[in-house]
mmCIF file of the N, C-alpha and C atoms, coordinates in Angstrom:
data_MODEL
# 
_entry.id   MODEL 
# 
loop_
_atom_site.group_PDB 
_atom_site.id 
_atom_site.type_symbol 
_atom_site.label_atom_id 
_atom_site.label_alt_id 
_atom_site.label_comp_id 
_atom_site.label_asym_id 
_atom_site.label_entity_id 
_atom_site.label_seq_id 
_atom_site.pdbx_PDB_ins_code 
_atom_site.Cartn_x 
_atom_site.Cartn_y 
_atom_site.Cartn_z 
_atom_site.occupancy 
_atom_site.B_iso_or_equiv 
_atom_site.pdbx_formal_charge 
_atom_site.auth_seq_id 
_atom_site.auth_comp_id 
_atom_site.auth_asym_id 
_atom_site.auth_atom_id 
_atom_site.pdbx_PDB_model_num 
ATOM 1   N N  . UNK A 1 1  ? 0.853   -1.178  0.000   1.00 0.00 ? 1  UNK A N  1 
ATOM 2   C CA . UNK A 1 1  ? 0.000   0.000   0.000   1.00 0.00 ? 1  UNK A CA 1 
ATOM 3   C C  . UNK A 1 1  ? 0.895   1.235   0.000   1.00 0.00 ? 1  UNK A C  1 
ATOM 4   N N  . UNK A 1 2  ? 0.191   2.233   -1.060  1.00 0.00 ? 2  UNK A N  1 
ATOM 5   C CA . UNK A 1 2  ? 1.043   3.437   -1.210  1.00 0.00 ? 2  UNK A CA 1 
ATOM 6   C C  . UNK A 1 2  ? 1.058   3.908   -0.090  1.00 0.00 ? 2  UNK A C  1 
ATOM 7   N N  . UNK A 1 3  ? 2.471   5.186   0.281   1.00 0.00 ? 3  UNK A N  1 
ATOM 8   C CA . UNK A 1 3  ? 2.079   6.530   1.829   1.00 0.00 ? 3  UNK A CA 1 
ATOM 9   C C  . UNK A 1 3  ? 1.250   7.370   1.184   1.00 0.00 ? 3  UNK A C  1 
ATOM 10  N N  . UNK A 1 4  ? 0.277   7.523   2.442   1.00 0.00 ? 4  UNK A N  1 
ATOM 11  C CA . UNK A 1 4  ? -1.269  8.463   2.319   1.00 0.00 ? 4  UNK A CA 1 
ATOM 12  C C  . UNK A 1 4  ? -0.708  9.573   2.874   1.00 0.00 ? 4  UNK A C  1 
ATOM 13  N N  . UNK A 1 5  ? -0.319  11.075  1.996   1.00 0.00 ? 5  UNK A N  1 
ATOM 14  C CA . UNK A 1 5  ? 0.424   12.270  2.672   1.00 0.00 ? 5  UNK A CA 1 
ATOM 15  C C  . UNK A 1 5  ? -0.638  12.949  2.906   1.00 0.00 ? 5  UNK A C  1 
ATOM 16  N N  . UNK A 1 6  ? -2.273  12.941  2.384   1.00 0.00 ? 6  UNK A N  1 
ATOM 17  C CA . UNK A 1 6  ? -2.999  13.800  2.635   1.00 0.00 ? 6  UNK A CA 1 
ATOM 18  C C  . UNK A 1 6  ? -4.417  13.648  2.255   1.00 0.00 ? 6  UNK A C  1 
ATOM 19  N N  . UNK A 1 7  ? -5.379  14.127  2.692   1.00 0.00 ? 7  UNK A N  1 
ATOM 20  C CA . UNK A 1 7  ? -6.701  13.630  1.807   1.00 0.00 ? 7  UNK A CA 1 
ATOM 21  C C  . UNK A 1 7  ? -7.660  14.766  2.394   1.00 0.00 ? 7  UNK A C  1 
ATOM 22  N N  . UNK A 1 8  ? -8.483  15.142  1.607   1.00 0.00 ? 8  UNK A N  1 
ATOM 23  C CA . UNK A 1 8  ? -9.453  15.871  1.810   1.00 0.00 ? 8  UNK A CA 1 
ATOM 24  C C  . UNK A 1 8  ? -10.529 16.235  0.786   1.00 0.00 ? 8  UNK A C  1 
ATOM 25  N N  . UNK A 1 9  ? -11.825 17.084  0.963   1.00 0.00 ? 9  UNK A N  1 
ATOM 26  C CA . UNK A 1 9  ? -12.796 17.053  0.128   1.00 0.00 ? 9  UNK A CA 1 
ATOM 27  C C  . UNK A 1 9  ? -12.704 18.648  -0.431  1.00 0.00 ? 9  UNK A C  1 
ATOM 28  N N  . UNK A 1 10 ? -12.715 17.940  -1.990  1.00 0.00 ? 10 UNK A N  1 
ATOM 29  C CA . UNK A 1 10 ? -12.911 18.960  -2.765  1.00 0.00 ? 10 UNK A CA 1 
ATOM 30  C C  . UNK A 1 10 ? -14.151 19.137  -3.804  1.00 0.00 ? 10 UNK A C  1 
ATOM 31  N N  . UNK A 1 11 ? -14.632 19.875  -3.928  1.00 0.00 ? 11 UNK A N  1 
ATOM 32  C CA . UNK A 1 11 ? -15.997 19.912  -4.398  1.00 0.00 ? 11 UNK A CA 1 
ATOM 33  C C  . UNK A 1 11 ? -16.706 19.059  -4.069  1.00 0.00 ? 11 UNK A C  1 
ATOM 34  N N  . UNK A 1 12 ? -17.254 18.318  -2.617  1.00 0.00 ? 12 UNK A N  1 
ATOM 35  C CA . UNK A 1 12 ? -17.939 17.314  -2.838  1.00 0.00 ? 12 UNK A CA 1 
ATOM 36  C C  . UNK A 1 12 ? -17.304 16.270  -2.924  1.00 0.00 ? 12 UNK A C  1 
ATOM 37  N N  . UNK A 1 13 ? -16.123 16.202  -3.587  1.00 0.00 ? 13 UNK A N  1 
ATOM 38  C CA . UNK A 1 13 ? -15.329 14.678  -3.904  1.00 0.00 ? 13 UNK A CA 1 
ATOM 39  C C  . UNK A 1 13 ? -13.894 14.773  -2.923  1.00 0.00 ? 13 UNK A C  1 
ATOM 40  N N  . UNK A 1 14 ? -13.865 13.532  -1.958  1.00 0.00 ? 14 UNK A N  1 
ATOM 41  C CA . UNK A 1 14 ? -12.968 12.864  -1.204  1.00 0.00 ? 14 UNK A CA 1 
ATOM 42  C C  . UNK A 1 14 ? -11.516 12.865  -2.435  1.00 0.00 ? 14 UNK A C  1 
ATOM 43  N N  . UNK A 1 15 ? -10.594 13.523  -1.856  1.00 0.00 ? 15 UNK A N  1 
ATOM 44  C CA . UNK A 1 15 ? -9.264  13.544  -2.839  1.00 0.00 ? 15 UNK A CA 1 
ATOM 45  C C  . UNK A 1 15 ? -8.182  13.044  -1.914  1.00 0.00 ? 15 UNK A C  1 
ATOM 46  N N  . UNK A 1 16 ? -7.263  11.974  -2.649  1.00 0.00 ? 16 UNK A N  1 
ATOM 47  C CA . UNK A 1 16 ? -5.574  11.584  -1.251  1.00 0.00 ? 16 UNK A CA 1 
ATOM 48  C C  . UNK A 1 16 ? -4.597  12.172  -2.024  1.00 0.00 ? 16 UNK A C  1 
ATOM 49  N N  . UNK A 1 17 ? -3.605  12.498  -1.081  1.00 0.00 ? 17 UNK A N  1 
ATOM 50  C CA . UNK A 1 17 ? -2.399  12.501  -2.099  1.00 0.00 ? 17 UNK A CA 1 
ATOM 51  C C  . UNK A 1 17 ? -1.858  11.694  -1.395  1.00 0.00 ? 17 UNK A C  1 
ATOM 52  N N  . UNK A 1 18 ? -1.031  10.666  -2.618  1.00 0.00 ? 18 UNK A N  1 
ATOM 53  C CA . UNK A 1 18 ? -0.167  9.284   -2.077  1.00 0.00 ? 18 UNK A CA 1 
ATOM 54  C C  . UNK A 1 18 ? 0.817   9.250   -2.723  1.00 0.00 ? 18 UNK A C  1 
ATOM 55  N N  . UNK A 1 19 ? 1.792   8.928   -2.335  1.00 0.00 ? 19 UNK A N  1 
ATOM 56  C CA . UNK A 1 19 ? 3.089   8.646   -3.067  1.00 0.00 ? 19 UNK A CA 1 
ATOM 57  C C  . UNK A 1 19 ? 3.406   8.031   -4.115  1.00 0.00 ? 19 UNK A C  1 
ATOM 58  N N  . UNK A 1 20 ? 4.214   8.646   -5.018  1.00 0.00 ? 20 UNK A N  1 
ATOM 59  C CA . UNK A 1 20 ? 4.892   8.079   -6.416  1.00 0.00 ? 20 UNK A CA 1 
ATOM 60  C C  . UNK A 1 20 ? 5.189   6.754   -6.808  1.00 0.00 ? 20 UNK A C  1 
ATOM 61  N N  . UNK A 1 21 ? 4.128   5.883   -7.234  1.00 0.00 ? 21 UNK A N  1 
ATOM 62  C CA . UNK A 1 21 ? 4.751   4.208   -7.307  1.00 0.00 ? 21 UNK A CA 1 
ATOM 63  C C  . UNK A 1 21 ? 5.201   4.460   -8.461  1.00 0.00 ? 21 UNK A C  1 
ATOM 64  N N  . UNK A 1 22 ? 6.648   3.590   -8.629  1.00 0.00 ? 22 UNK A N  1 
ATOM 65  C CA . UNK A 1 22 ? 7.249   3.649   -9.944  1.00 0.00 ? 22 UNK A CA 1 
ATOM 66  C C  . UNK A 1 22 ? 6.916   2.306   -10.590 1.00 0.00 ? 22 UNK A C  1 
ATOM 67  N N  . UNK A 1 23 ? 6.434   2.024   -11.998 1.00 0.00 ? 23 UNK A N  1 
ATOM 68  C CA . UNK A 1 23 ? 6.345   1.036   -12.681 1.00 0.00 ? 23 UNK A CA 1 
ATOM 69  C C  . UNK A 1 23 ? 4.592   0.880   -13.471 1.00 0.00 ? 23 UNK A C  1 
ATOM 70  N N  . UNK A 1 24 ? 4.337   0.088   -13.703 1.00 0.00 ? 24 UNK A N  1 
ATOM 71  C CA . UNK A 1 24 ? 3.258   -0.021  -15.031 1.00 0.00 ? 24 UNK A CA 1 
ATOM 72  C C  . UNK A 1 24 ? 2.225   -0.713  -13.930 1.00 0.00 ? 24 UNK A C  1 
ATOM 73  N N  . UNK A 1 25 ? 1.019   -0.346  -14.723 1.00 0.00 ? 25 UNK A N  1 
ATOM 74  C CA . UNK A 1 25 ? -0.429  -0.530  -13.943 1.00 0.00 ? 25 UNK A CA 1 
ATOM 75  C C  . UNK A 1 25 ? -0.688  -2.188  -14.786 1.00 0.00 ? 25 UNK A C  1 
ATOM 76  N N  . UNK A 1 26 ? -1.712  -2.713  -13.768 1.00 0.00 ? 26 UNK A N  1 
ATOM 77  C CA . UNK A 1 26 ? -2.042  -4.244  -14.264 1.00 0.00 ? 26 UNK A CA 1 
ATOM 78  C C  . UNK A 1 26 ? -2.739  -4.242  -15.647 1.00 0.00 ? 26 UNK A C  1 
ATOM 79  N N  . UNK A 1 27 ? -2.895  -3.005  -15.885 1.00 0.00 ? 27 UNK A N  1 
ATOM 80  C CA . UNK A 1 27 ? -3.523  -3.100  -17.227 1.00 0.00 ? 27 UNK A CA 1 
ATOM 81  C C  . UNK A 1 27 ? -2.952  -2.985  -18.529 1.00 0.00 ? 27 UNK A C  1 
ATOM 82  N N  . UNK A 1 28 ? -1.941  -1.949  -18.258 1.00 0.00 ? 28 UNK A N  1 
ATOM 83  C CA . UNK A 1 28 ? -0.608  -2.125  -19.289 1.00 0.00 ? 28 UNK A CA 1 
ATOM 84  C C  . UNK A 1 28 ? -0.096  -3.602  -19.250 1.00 0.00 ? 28 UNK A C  1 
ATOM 85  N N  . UNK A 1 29 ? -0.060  -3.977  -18.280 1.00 0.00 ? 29 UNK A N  1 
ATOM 86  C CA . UNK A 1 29 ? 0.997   -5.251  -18.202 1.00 0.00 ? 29 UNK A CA 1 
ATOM 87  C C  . UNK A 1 29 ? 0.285   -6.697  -18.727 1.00 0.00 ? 29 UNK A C  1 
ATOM 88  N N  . UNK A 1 30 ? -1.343  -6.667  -18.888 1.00 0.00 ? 30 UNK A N  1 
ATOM 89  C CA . UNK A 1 30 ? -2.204  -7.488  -19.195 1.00 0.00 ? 30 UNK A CA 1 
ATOM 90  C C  . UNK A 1 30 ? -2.236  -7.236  -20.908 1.00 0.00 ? 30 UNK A C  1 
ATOM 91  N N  . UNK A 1 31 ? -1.879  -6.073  -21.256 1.00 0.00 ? 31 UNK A N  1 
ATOM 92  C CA . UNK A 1 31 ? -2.133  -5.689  -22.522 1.00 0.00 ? 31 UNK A CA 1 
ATOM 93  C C  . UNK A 1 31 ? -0.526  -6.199  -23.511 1.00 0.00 ? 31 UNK A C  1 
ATOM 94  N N  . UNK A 1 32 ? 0.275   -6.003  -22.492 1.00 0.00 ? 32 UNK A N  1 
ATOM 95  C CA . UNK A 1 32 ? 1.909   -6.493  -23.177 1.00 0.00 ? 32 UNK A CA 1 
ATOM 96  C C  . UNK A 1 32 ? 1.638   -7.997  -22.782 1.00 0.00 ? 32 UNK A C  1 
ATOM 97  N N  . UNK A 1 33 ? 1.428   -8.331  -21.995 1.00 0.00 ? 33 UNK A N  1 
ATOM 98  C CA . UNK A 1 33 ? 1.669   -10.119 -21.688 1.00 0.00 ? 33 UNK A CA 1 
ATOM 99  C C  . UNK A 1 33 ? 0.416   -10.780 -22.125 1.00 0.00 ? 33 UNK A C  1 
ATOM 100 N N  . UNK A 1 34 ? -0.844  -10.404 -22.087 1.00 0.00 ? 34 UNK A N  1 
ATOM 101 C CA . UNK A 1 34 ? -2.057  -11.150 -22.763 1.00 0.00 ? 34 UNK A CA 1 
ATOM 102 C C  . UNK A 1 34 ? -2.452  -11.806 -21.403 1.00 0.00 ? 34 UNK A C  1 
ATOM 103 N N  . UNK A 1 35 ? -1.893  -12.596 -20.224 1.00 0.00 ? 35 UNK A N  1 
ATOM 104 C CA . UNK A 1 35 ? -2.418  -13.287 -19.622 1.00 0.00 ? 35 UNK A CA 1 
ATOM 105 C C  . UNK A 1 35 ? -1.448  -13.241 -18.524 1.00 0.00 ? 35 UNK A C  1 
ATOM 106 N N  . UNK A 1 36 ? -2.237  -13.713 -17.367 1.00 0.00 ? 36 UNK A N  1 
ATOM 107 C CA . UNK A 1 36 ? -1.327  -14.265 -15.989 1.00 0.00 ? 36 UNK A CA 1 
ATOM 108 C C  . UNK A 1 36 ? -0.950  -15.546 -15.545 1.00 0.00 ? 36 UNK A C  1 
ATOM 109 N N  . UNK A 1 37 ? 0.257   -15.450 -15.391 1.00 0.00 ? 37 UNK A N  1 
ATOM 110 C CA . UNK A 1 37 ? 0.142   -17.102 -15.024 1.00 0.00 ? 37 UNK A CA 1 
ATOM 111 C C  . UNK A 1 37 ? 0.066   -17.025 -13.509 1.00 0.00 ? 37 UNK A C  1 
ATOM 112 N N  . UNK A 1 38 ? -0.953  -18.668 -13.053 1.00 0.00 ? 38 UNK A N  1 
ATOM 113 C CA . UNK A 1 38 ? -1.643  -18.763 -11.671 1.00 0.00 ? 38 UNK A CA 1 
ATOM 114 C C  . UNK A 1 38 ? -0.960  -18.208 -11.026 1.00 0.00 ? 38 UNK A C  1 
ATOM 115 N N  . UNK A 1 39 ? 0.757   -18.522 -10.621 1.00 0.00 ? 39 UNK A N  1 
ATOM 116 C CA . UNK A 1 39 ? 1.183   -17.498 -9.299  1.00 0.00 ? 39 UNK A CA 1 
ATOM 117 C C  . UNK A 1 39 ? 0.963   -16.146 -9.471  1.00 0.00 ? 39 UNK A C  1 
ATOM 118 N N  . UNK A 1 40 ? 1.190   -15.683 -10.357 1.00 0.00 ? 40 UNK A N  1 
ATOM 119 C CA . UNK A 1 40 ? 0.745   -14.057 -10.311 1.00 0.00 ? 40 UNK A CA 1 
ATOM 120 C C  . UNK A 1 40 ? -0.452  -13.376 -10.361 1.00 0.00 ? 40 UNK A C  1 
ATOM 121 N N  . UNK A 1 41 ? -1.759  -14.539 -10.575 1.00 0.00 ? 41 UNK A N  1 
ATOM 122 C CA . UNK A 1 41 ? -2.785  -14.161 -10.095 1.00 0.00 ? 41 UNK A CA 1 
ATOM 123 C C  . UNK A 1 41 ? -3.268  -14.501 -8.609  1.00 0.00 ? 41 UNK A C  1 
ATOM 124 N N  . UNK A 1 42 ? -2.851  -15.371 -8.698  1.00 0.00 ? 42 UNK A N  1 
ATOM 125 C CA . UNK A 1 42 ? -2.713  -16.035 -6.671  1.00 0.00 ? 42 UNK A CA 1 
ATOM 126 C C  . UNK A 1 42 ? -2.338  -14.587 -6.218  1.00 0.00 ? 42 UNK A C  1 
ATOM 127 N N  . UNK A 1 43 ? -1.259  -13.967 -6.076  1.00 0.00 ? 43 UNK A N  1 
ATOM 128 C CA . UNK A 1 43 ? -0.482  -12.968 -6.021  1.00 0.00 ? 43 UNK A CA 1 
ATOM 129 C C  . UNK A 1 43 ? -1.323  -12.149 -5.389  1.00 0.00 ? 43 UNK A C  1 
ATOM 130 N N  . UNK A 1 44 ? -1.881  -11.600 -6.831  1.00 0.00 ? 44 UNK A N  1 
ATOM 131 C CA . UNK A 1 44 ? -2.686  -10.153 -6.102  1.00 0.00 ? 44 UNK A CA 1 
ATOM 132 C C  . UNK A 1 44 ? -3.945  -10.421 -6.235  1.00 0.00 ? 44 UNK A C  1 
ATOM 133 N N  . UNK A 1 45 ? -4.523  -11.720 -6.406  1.00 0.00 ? 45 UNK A N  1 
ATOM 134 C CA . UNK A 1 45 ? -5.672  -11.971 -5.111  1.00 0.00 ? 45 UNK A CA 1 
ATOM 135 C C  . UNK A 1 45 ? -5.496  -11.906 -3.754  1.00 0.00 ? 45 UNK A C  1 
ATOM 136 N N  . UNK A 1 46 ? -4.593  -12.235 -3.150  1.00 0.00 ? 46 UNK A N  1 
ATOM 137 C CA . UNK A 1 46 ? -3.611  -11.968 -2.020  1.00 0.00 ? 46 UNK A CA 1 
ATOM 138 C C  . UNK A 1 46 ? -3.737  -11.181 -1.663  1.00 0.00 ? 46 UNK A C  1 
ATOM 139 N N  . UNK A 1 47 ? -3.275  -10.435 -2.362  1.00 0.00 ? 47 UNK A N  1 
ATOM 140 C CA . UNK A 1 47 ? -3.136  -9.215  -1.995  1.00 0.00 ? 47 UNK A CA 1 
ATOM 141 C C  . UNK A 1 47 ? -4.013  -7.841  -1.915  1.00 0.00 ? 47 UNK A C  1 
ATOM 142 N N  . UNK A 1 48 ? -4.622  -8.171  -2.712  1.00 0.00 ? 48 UNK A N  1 
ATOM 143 C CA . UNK A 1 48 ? -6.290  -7.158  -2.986  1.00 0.00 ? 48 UNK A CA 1 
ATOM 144 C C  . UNK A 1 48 ? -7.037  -7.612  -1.796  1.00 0.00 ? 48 UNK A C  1 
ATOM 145 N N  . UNK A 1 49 ? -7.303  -8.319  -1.343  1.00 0.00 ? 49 UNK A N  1 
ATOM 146 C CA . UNK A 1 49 ? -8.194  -9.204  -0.441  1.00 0.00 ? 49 UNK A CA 1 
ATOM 147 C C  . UNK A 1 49 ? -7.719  -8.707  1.037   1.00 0.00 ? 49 UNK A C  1 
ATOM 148 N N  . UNK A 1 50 ? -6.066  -8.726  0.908   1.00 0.00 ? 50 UNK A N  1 
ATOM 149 C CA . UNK A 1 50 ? -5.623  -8.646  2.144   1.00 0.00 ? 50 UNK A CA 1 
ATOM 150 C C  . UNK A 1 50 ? -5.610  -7.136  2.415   1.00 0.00 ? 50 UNK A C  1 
ATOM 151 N N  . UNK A 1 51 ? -5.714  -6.448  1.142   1.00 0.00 ? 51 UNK A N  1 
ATOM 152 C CA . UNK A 1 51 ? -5.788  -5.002  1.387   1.00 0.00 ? 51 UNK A CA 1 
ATOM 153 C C  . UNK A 1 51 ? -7.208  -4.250  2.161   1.00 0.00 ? 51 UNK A C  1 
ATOM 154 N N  . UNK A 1 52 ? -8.668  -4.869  1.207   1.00 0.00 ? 52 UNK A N  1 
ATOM 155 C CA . UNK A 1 52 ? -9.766  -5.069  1.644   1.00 0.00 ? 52 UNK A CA 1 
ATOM 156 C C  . UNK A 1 52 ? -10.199 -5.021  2.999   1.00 0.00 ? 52 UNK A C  1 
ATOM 157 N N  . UNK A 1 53 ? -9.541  -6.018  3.497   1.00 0.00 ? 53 UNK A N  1 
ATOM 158 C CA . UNK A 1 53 ? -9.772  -7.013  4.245   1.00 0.00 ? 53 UNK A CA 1 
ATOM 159 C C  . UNK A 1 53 ? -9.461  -5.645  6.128   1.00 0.00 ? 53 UNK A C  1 
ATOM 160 N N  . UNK A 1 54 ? -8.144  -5.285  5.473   1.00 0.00 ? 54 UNK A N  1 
ATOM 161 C CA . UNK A 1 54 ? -7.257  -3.995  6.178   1.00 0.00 ? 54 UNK A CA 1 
ATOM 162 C C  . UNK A 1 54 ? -8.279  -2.649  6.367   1.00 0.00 ? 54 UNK A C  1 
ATOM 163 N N  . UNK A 1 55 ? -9.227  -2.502  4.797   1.00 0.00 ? 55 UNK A N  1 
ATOM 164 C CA . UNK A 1 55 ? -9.456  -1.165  4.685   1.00 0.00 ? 55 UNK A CA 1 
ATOM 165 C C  . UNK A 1 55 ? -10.821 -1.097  5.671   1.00 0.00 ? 55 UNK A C  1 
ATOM 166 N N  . UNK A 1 56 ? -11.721 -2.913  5.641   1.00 0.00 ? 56 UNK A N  1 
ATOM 167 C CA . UNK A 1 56 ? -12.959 -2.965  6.455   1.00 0.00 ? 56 UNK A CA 1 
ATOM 168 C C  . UNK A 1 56 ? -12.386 -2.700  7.922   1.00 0.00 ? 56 UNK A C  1 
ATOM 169 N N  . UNK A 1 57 ? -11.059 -2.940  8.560   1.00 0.00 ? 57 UNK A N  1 
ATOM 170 C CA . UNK A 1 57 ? -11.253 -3.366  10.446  1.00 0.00 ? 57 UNK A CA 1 
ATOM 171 C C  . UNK A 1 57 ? -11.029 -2.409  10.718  1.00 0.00 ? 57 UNK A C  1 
ATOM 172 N N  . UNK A 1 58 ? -10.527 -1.211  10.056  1.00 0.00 ? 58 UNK A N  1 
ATOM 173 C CA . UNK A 1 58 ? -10.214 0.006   10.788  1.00 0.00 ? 58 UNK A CA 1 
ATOM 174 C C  . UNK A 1 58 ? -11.563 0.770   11.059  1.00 0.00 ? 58 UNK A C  1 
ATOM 175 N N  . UNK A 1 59 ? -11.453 1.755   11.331  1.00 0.00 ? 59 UNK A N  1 
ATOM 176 C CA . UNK A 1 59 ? -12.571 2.607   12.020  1.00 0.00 ? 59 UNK A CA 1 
ATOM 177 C C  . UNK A 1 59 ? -12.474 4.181   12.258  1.00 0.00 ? 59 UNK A C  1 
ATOM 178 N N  . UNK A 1 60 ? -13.639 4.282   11.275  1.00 0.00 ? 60 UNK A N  1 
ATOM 179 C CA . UNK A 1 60 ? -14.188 4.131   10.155  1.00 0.00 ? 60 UNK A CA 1 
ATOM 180 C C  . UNK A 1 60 ? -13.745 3.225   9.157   1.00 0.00 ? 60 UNK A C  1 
ATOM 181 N N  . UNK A 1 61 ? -14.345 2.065   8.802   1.00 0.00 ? 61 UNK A N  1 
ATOM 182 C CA . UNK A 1 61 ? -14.154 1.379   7.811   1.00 0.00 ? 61 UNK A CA 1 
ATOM 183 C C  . UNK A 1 61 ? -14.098 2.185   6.230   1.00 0.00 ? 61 UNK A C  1 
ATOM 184 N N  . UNK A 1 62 ? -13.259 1.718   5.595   1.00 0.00 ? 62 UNK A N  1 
ATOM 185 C CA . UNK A 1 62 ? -12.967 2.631   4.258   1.00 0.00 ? 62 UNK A CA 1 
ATOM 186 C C  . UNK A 1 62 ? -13.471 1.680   3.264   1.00 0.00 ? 62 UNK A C  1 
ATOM 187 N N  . UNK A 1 63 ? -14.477 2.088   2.223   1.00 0.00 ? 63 UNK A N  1 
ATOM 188 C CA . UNK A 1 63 ? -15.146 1.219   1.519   1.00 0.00 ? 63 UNK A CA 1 
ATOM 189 C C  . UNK A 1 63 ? -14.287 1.557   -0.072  1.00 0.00 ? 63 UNK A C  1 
ATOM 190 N N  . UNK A 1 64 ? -13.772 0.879   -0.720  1.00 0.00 ? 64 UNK A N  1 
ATOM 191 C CA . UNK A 1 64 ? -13.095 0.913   -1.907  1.00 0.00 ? 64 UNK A CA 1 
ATOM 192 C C  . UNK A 1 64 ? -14.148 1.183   -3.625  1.00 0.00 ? 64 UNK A C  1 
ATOM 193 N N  . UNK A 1 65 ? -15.128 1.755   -3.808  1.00 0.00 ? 65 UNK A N  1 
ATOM 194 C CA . UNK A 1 65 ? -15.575 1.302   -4.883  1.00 0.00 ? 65 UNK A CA 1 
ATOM 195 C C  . UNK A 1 65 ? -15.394 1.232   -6.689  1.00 0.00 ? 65 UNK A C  1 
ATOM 196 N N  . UNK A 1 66 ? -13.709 1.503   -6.350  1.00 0.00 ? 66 UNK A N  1 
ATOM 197 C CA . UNK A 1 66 ? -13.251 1.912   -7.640  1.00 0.00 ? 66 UNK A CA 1 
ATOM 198 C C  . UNK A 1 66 ? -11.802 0.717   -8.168  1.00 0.00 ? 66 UNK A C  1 
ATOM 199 N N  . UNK A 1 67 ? -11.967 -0.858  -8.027  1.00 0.00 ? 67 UNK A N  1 
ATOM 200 C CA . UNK A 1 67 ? -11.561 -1.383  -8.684  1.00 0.00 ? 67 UNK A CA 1 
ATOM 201 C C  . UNK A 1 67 ? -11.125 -2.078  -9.039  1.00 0.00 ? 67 UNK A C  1 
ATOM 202 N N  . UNK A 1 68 ? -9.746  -1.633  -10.375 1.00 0.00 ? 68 UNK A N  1 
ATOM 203 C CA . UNK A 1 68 ? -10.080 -1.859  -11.489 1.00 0.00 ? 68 UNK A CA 1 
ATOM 204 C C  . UNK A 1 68 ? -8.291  -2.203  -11.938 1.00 0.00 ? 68 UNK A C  1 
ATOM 205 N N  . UNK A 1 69 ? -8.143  -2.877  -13.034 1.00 0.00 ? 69 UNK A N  1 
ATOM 206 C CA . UNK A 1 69 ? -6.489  -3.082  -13.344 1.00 0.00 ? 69 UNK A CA 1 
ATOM 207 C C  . UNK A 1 69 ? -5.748  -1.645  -13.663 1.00 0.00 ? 69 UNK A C  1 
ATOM 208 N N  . UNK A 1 70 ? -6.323  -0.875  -13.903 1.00 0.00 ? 70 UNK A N  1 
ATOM 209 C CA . UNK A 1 70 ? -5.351  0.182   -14.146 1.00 0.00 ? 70 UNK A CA 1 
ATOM 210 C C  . UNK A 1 70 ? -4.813  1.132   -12.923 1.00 0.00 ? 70 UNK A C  1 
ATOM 211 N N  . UNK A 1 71 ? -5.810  0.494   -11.530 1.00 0.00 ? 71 UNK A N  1 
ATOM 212 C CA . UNK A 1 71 ? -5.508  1.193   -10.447 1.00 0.00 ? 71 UNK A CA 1 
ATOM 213 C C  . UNK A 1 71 ? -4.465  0.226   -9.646  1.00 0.00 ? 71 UNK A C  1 
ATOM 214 N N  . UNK A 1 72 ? -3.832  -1.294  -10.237 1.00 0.00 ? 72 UNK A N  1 
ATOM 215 C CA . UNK A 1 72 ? -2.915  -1.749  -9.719  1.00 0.00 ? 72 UNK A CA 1 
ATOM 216 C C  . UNK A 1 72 ? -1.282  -2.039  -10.390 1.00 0.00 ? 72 UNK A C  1 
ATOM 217 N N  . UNK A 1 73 ? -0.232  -1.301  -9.037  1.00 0.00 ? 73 UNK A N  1 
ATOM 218 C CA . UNK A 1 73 ? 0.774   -1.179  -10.147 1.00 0.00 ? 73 UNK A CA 1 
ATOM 219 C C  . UNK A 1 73 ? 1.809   -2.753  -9.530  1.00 0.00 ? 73 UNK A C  1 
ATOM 220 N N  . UNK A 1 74 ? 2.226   -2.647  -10.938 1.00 0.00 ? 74 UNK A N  1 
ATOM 221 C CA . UNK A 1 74 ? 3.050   -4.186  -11.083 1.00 0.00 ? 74 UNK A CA 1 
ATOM 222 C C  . UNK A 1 74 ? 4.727   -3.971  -11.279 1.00 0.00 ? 74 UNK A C  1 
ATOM 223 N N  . UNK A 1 75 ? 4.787   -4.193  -10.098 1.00 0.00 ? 75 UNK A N  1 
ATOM 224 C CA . UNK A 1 75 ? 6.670   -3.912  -10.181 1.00 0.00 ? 75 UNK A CA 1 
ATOM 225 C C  . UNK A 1 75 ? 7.227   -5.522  -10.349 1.00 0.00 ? 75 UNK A C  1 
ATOM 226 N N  . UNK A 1 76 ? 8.304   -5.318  -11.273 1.00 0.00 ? 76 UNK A N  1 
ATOM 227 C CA . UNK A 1 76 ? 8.941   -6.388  -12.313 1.00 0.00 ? 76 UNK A CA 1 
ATOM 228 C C  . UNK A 1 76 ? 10.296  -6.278  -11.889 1.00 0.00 ? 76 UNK A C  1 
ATOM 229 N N  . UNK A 1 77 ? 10.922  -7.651  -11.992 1.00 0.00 ? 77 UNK A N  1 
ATOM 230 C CA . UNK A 1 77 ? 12.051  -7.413  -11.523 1.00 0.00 ? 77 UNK A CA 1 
ATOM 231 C C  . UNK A 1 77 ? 13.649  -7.868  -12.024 1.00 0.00 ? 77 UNK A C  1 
# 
């Protein structure tokens, strides 16, 4: 999970500022490779889930409703 430096409402709409991830979103990387193989979808089922999972126990629970492969980035190594 990115650092959360700030968040607040602007017009009505909830805005964060989070830190600079360097590297390509799951959607670029679905579009160059065509497909995942199982460990790397195991992966960030894992990991989405475990993020989820983080964003419900806190309090205020933070409800996610936005996503999507282009909002996950894929560092390669």
């Amino acid at each position: 999970m990115e650092n959360l430096y700030d968040g607040d409402v602007v017009g009505g709409r909830f805005c964060t500022v989070l830190g600079y991830c360097e590297g390509n979103d799951l959607d670029f990387y679905l579009k160059q490779n065509k497909f995942l193989t199982e460990k790397e979808a195991r992966s960030i089922i894992v990991q989405t889930v475990s993020a989820l999972r983080y964003l419900n126990e806190i309090k205020p629970p933070v409800i996610h409703y936005d996503l999507k492969p282009g909002l996950y980035t894929v560092y390669t190594s």
